[in-house]
N, CA, C and O atoms as a GROMACS GRO file, in nm:
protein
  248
    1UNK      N    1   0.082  -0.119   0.000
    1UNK     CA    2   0.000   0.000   0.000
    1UNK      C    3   0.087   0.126   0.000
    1UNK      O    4   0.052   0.223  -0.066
    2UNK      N    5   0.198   0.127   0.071
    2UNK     CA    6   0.286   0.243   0.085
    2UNK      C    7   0.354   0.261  -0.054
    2UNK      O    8   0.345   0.361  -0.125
    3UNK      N    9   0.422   0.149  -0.080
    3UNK     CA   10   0.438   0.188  -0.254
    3UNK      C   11   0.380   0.257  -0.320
    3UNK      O   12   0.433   0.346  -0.388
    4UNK      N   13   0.232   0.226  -0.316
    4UNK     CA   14   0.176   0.283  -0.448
    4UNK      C   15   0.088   0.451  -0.422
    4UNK      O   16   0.013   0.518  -0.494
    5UNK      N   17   0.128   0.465  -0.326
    5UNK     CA   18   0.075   0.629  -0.262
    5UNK      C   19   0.170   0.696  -0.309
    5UNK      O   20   0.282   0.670  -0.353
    6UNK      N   21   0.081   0.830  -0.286
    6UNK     CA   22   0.199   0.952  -0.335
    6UNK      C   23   0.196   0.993  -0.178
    6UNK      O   24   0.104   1.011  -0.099
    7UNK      N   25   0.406   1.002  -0.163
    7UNK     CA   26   0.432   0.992  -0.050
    7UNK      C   27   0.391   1.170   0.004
    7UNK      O   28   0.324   1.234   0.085
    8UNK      N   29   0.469   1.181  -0.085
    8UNK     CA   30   0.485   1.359  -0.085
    8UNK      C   31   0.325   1.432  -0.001
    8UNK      O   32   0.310   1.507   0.095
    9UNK      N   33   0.231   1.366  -0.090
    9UNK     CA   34   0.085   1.390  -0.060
    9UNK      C   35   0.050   1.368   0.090
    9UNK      O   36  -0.007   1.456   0.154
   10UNK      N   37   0.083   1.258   0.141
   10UNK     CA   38   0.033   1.172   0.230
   10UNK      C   39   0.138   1.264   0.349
   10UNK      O   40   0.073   1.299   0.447
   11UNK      N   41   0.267   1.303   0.353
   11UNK     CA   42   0.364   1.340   0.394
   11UNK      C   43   0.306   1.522   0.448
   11UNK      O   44   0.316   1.577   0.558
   12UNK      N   45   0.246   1.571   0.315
   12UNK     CA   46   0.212   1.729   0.335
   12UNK      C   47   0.066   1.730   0.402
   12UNK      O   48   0.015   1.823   0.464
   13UNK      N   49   0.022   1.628   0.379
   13UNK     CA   50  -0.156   1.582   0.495
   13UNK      C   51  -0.078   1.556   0.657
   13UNK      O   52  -0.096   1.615   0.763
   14UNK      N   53   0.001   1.460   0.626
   14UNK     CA   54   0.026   1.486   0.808
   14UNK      C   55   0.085   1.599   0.889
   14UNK      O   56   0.086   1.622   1.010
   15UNK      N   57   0.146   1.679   0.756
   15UNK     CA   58   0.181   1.780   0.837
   15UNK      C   59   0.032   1.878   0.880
   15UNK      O   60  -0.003   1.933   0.985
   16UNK      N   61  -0.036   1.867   0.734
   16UNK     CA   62  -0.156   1.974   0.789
   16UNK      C   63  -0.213   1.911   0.921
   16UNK      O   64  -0.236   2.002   1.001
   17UNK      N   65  -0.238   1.808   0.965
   17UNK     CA   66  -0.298   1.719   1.048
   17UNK      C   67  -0.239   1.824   1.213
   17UNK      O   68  -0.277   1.906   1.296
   18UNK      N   69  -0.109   1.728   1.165
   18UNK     CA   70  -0.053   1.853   1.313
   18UNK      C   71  -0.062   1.995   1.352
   18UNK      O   72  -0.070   2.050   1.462
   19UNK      N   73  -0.056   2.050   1.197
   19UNK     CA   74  -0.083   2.168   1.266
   19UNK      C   75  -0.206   2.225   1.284
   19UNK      O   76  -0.216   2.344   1.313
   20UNK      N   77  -0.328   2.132   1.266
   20UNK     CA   78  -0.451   2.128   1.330
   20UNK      C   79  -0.493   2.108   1.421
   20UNK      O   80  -0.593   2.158   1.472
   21UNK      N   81  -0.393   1.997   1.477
   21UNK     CA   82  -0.368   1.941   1.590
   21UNK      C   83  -0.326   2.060   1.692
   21UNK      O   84  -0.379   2.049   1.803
   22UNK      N   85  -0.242   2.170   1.676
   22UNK     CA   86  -0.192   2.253   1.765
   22UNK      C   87  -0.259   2.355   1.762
   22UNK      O   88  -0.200   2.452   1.809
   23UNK      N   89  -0.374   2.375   1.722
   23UNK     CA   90  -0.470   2.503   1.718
   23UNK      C   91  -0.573   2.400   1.770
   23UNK      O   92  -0.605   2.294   1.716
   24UNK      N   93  -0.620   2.456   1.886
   24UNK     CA   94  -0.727   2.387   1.971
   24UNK      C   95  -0.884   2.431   1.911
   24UNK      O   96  -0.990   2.386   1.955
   25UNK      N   97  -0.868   2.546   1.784
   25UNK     CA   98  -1.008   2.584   1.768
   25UNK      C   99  -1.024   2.484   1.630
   25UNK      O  100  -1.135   2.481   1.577
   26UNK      N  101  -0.952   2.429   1.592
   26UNK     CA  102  -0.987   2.329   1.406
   26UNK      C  103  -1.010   2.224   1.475
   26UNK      O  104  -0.940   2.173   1.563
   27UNK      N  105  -1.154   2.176   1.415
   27UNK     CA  106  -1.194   2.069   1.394
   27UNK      C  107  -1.073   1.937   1.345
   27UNK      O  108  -1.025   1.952   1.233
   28UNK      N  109  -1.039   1.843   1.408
   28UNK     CA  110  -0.974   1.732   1.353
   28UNK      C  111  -1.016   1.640   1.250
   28UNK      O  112  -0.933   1.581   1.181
   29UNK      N  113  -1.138   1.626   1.236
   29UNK     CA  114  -1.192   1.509   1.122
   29UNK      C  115  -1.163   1.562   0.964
   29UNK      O  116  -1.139   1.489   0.867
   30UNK      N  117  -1.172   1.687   0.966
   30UNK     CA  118  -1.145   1.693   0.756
   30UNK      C  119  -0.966   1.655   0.784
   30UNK      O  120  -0.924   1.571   0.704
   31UNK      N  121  -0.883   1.696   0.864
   31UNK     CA  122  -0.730   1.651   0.815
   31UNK      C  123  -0.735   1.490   0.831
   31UNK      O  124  -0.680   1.417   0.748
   32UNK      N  125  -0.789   1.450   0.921
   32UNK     CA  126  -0.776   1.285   0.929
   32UNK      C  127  -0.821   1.208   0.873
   32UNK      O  128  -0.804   1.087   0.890
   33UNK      N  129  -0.940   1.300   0.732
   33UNK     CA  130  -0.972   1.189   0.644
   33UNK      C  131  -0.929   1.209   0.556
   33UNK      O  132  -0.936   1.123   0.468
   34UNK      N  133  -0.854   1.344   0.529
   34UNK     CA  134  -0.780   1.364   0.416
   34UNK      C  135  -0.611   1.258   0.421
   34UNK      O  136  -0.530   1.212   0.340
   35UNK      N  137  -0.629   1.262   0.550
   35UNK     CA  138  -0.487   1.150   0.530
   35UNK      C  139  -0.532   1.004   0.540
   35UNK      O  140  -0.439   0.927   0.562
   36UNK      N  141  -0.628   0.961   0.532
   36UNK     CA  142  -0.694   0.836   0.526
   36UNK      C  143  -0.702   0.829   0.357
   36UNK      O  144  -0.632   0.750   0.293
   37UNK      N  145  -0.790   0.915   0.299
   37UNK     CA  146  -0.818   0.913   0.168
   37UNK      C  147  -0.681   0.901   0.079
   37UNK      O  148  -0.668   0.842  -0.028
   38UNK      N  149  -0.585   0.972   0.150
   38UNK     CA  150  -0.424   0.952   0.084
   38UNK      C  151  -0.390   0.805   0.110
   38UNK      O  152  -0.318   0.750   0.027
   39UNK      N  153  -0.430   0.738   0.210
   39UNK     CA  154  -0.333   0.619   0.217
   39UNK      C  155  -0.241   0.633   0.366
   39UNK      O  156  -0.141   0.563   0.382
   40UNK      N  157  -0.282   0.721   0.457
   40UNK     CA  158  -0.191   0.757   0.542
   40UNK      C  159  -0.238   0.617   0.652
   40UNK      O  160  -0.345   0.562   0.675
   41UNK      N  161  -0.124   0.603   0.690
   41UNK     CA  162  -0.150   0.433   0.786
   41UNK      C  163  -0.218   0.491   0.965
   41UNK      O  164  -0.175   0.587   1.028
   42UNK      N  165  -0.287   0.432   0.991
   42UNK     CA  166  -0.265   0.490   1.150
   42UNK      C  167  -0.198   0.466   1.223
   42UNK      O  168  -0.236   0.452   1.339
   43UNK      N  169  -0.068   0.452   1.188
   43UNK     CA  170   0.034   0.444   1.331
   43UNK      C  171   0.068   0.578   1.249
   43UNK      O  172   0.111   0.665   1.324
   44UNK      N  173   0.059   0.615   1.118
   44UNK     CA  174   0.120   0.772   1.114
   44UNK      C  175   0.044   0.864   1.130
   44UNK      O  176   0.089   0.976   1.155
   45UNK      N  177  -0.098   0.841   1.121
   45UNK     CA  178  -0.154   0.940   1.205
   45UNK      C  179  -0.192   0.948   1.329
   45UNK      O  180  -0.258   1.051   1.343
   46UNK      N  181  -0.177   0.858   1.476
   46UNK     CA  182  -0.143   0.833   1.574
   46UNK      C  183   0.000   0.912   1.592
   46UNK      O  184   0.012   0.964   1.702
   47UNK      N  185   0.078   0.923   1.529
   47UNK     CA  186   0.250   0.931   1.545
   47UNK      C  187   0.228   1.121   1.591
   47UNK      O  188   0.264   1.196   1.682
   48UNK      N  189   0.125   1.134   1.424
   48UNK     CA  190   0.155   1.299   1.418
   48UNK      C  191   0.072   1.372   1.481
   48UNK      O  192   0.076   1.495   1.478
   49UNK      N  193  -0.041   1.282   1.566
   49UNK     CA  194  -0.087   1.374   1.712
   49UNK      C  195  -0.039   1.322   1.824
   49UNK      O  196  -0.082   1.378   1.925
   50UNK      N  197   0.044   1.222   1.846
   50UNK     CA  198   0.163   1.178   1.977
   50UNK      C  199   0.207   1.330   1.941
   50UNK      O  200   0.144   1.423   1.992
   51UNK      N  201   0.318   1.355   1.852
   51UNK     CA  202   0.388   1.449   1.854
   51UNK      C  203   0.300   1.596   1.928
   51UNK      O  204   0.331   1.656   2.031
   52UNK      N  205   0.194   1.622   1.839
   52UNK     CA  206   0.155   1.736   1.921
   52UNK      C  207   0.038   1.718   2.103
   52UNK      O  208   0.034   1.795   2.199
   53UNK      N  209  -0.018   1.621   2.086
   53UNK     CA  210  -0.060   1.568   2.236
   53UNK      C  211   0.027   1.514   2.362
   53UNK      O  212  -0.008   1.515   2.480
   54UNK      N  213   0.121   1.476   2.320
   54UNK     CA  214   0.222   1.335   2.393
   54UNK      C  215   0.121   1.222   2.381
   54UNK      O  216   0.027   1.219   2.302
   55UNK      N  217   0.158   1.116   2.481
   55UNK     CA  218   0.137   1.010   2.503
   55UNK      C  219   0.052   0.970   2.669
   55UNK      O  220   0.106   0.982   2.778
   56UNK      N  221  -0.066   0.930   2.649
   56UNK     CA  222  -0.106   0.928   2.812
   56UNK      C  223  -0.019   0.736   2.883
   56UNK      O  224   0.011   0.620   2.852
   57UNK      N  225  -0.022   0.823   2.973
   57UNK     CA  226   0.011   0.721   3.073
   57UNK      C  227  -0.056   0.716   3.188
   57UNK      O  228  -0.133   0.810   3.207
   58UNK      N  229  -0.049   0.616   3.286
   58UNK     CA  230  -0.142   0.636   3.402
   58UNK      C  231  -0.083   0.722   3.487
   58UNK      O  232  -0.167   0.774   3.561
   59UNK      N  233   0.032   0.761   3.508
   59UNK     CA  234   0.117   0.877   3.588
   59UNK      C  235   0.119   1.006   3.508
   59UNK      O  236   0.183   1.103   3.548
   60UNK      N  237   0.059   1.005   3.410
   60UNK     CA  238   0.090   1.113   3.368
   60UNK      C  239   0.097   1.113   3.182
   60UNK      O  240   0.108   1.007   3.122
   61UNK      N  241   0.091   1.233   3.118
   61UNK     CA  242   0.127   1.247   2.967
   61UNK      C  243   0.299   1.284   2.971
   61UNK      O  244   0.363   1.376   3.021
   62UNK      N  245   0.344   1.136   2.872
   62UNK     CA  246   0.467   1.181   2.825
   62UNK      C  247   0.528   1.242   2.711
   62UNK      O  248   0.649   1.266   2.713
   0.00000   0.00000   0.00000
């Protein structure tokens, strides 16, 4: 599946993703289906709101 995507595409969606992600007033669902509709996997879109959320833990977000 990663082969045959355009990386570039899928690559400039996760960035929009995040930086949707870091403005608390945008809606998240149009970037996350736009990187779905690209081919974007969900561990990379998981990855590119880790980056702007962290990670929960039971002690805490890392």
């Amino acid at each position: 599946m990663k082969r045959g995507r355009d990386n570039r595409s899928v690559s400039a969606s996760l960035k929009r993703l995040k930086d949707a992600a870091a403005d608390e007033k945008v809606n998240l669902f149009p970037p996350v289906i736009e990187a779905v509709k690209l081919y974007a996997t969900v561990g990379e879109i998981c990855d590119s709101l880790r980056e702007v959320f962290g990670e929960y833990h039971e002690y805490g977000v890392i």
